[in-house]
C-alpha positions as CSV (number, residue, x, y, z in Angstrom):
1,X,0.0,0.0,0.0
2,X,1.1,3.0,-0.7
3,X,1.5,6.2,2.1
4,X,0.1,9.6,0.7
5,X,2.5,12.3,1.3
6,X,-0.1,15.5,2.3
7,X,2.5,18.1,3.2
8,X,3.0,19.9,-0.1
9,X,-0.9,20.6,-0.5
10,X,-1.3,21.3,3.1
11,X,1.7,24.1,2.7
12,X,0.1,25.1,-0.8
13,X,-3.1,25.9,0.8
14,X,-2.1,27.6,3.9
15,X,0.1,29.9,1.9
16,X,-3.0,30.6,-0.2
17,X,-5.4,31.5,2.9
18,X,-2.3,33.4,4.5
19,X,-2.3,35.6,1.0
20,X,-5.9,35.7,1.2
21,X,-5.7,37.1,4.6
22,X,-2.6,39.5,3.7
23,X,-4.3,40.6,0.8
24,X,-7.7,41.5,2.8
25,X,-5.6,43.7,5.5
26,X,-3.5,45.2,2.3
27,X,-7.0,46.2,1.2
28,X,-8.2,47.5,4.7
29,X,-5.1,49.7,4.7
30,X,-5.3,51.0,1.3
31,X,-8.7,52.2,2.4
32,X,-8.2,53.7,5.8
33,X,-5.0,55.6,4.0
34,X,-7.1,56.6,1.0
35,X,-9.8,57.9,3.3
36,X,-8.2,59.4,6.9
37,X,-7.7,63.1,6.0
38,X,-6.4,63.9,9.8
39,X,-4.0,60.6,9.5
40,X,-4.9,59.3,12.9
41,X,-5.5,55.6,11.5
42,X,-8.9,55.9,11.4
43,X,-11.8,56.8,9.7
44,X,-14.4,59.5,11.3
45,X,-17.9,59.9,9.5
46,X,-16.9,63.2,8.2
47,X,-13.8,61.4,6.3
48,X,-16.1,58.6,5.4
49,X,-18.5,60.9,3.3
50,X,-15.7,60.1,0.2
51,X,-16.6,56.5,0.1
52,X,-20.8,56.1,-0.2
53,X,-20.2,52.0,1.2
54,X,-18.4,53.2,3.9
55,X,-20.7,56.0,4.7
56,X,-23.8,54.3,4.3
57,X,-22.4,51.3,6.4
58,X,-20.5,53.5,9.3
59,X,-23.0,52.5,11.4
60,X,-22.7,48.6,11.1
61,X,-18.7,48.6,11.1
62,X,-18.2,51.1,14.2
63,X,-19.1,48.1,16.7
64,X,-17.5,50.2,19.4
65,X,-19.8,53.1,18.9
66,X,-16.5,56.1,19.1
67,X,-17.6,57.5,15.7
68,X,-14.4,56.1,14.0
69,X,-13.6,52.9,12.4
70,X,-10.2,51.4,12.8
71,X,-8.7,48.8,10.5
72,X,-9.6,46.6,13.2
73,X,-13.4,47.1,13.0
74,X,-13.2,47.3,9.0
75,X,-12.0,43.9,9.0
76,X,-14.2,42.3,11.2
77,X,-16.9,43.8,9.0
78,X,-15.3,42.6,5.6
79,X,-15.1,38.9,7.8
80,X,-18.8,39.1,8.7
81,X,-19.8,40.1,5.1
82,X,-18.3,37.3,3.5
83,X,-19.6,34.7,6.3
84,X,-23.3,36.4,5.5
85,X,-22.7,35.7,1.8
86,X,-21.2,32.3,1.9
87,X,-24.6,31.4,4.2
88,X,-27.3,32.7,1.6
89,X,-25.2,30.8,-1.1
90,X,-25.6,27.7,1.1
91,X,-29.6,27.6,1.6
């Protein structure tokens, strides 16, 4: 009988999730930077009036209620968006 050797697919696809995942906070970034006029690494509602999503979402992805999102809050959101999508898809 042959023994399977699983380790290059099991590298191959946590290097792809770990790009997924770098690529996502690359995104995040990009955002808060394009957006954060005052350059305090976040994004106030007054800021967010350049991006319609973000504005008409600021209330959803400040979870902590302080008027500004951090990169910390905009990922969870991006997290809980694409858990809500893959869920419809599934029923």
């Amino acid at each position: 009988m042959k023994k399977i050797d699983y380790t290059a697919p099991f590298v191959f696809v946590a290097a792809s999730v770990q790009l997924f995942i770098s690529a996502s906070a690359m995104a995040d970034v990009n955002l808060i930077e394009k957006l954060d006029l005052d350059k305090d690494g976040q994004i106030t509602i007054k800021e967010a009036v350049a991006d319609p999503a973000v504005l008409a979402s600021f209330g959803k992805i400040d979870t902590d209620g302080n008027g500004k999102i951090s990169s910390i809050e905009l990922f969870k959101a991006k997290v809980a968006l694409t858990e809500e999508k893959n869920t419809s898809k599934s029923e």
